[in-house]
N, C-alpha and C positions, 0 to 999 in steps of 0.2 A: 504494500500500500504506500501511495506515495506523503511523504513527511514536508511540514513546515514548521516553522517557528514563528510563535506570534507574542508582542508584549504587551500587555495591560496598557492603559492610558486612562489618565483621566479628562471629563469634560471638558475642563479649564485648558487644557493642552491644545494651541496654536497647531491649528492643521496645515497653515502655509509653509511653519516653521518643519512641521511633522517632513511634509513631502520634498522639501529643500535639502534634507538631511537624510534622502534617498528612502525613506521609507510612504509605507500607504497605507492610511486610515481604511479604517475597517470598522464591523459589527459583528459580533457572532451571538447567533440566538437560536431559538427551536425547542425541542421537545427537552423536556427537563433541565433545560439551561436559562439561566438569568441571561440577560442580556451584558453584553460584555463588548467595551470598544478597545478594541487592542491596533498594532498596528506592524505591519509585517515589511520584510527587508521587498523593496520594488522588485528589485532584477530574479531574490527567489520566487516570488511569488509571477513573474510571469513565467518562468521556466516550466510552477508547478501549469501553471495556466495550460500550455500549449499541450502538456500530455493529455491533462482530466478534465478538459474543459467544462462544463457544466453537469456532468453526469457522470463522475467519479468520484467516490469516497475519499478524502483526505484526512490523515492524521494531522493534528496540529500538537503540536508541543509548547504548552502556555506558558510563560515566563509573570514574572509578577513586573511592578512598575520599575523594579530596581534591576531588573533582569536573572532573576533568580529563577529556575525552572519551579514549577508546581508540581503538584500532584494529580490535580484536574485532567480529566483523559476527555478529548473531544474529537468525535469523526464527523465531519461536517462536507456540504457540497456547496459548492461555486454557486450562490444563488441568484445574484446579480452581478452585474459591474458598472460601474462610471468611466468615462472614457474623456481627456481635453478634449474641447472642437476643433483645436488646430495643430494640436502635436498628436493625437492618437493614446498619449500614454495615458495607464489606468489611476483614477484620482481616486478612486474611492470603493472599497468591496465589502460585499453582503456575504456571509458563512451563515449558513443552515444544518444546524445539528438535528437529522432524522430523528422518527422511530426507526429504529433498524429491525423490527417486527411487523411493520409495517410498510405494505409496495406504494411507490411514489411514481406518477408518471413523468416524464422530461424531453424533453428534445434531444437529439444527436444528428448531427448531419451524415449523408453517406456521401461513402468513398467510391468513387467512379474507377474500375480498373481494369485490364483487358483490352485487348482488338479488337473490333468487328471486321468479319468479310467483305458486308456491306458496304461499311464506308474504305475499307480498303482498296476492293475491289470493283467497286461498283460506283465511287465518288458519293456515297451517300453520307449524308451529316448527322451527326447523334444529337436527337434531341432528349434532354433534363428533362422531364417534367415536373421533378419534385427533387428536392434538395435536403430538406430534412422528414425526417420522421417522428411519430410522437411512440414510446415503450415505456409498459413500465413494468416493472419490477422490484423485489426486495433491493431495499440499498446496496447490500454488499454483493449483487450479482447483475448492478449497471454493468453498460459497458457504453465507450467512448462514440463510438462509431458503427457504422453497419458497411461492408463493402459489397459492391455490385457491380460483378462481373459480365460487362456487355458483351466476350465472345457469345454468348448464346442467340445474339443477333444475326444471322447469318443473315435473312433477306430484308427484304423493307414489308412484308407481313408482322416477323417475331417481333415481339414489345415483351416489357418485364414488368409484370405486374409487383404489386406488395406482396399480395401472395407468394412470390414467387423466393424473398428473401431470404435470407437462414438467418437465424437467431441463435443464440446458444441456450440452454436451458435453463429454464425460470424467464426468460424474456419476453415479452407479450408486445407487437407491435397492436396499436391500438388505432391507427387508422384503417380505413375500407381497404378491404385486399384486391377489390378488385380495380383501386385505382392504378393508372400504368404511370409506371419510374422513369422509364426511357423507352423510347422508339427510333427510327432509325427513316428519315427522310429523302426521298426521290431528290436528285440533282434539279428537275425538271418544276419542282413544287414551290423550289426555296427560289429560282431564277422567276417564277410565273409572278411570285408571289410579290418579289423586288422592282419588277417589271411593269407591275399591271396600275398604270397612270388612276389619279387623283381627279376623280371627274364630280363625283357629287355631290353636288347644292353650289357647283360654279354658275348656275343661272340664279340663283339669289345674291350673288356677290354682286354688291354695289361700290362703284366708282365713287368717294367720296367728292372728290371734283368736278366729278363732272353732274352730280346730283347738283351739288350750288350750282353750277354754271346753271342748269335749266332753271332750278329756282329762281335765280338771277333775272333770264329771262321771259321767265314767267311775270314776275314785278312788273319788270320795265314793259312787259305787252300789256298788262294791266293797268300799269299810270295812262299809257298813250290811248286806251279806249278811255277811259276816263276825260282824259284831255279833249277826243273825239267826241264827246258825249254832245249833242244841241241841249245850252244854259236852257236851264227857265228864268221867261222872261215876266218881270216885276210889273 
């Protein structure tokens, strides 16, 4: 199981000052745990990040304010994260300590991996149609990811339903099985598709200039029959 180190903090503790000094503020909470804002080193915590992403069990090793390791044992998951809007890096994370007797459902993305024929051979394009998936399972038997092997693609009929995935045991994907993952598209479908011009509601498009311009002349035809008009005479 993958291990972190996290230290206590309290309120009063400057979170500008926190994240300057390489680390990132944090919470950890859930089932039988007090809520707890500790703050963990940046560079481990994305390390831990890139393995267990959101749907892996993490050890944490809780330190007190002074940095003294504890006694407290906490298995928690990646529940959220805060992310800058212009550097990317993580400002802020949420720990969620399970019941680990109780299934949790999560997201994982899948792994796209293999050849196809099709588009080898045949110039055809693999289309995604789903990128993540929803499982769930007891805590301790998430897993990261799901892989989806497109050789089984050979023509542009085959497609790969949910059904069609492998999970490992105790894993329940929880979406329709019978939605399709990927399919495998015609050379002829994707060029039709690029190809086939922008025509409708171009008879509703209105010229804004040249709408005044008649305006315009609408007026000016309107003063002059006015003008034309025989006065009454007093």
């Amino acid at each position: 199981m993958l291990k972190i180190s996290a230290k206590k903090r309290s309120e009063d503790d400057n979170i500008t000052s926190i994240r300057e000094s390489g680390f990132l503020p944090g919470i950890i909470y859930g089932y039988e745990t007090d809520n707890l804002m500790v703050s963990i080193d940046s560079r481990d915590f994305e390390k831990v990040y890139k393995e267990a992403g959101e749907s892996t069990l993490i050890k944490v090793d809780l330190k007190d304010e002074k940095g003294k390791k504890t006694k407290e044992n906490l298995t928690v998951l990646i529940q959220e994260t805060q992310l800058h809007p212009v550097t990317d890096d993580f400002t802020h994370v949420d720990l969620y300590q399970p019941n680990l007797k109780e299934e949790v459902e999560v997201e994982i993305p899948l792994e796209f991996t293999g050849q196809s024929l099709a588009v080898k051979e045949e110039d055809g394009t693999l289309v995604k149609n789903i990128s993540e998936i929803t499982i769930k399972a007891l805590p301790e038997s998430l897993i990261h990811e799901i892989q989806v092997d497109i050789s089984s693609l050979e023509t542009f009929d085959d497609v790969i339903k949910i059904s069609d995935l492998e999970t490992p045991k105790g894993v329940e994907i929880v979406d329709d099985a019978e939605l399709i993952v990927a399919s495998i598209a015609r050379p002829q479908d994707i060029d039709e598709e690029l190809e086939e011009p922008i025509e409708e509601g171009l008879e509703d498009v209105e010229v804004v200039g040249e709408k005044e311009d008649e305006e315009e002349e609408g007026e000016e035809s309107d003063d002059e029959t006015q003008d034309n008009k025989p006065k009454k005479e007093e």
